[in-house]
N, C-alpha and C positions, 0 to 999 in steps of 0.2 A: 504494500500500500504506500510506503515509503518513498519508492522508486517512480511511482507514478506522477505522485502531486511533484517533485523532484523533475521530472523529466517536463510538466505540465507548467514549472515556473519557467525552467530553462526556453521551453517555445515562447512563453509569454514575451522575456526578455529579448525575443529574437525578434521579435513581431514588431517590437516599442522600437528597436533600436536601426530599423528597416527603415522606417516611414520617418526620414527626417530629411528637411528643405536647405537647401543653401541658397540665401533671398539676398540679391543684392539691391542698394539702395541708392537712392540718386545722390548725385551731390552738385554742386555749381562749380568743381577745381577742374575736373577731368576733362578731356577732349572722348567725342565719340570714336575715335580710332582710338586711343589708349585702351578705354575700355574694350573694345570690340576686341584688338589685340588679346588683351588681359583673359577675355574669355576663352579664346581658342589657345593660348597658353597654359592657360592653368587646369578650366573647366575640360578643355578638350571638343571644344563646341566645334563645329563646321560655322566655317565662314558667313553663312545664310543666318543659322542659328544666334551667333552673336550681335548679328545686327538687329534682328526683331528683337532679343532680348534688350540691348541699349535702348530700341526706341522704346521699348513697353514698360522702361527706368525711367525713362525721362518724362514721359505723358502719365504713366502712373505711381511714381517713385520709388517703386522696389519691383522686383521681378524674381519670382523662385527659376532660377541658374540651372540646378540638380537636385535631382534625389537620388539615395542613398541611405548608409547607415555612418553613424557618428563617426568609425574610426576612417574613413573615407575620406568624408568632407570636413572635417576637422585640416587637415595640411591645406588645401584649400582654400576653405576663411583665412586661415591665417597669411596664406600666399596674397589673396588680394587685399589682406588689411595690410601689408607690407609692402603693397603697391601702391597705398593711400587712396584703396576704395573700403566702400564699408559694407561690409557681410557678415551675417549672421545664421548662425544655424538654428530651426525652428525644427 
């Protein structure tokens, strides 16, 4: 019975740690080719992909990047917060 509810936390924590957003957010410093760059560098985005995400930062102020699970998109946020964009993992 041990092994069960055990194995049933273990899915649980797999499920939570799945479903997590890399949301970038506008800012007034960056140029749309930095960012656009920034995406297919880090994100790994197609060329196409980065720019709809830029403009849907800029008309809407953030934009979910990727998903993923934490240990993923964890190097990531940090890669574009050291690029002095601003992203967060939700």
């Amino acid at each position: 019975m041990a092994e069960v509810k055990e194995l049933e936390l273990v899915e649980n924590e797999t499920k939570v740690d799945k479903n997590r957003t890399l949301v970038l957010y506008n800012d007034d410093v960056n140029t749309f080719e930095f960012v656009i760059d920034s995406l297919v560098k880090i994100c790994k985005h197609e060329l196409m992909q980065a720019e709809q995400c830029t403009w849907i930062v800029h008309y809407n102020g953030k934009c979910s990047v990727k998903e993923g699970n934490f240990r993923d998109l964890r190097p990531m946020r940090q890669a574009l917060s050291e690029k002095g964009l601003t992203a967060k993992i939700h």
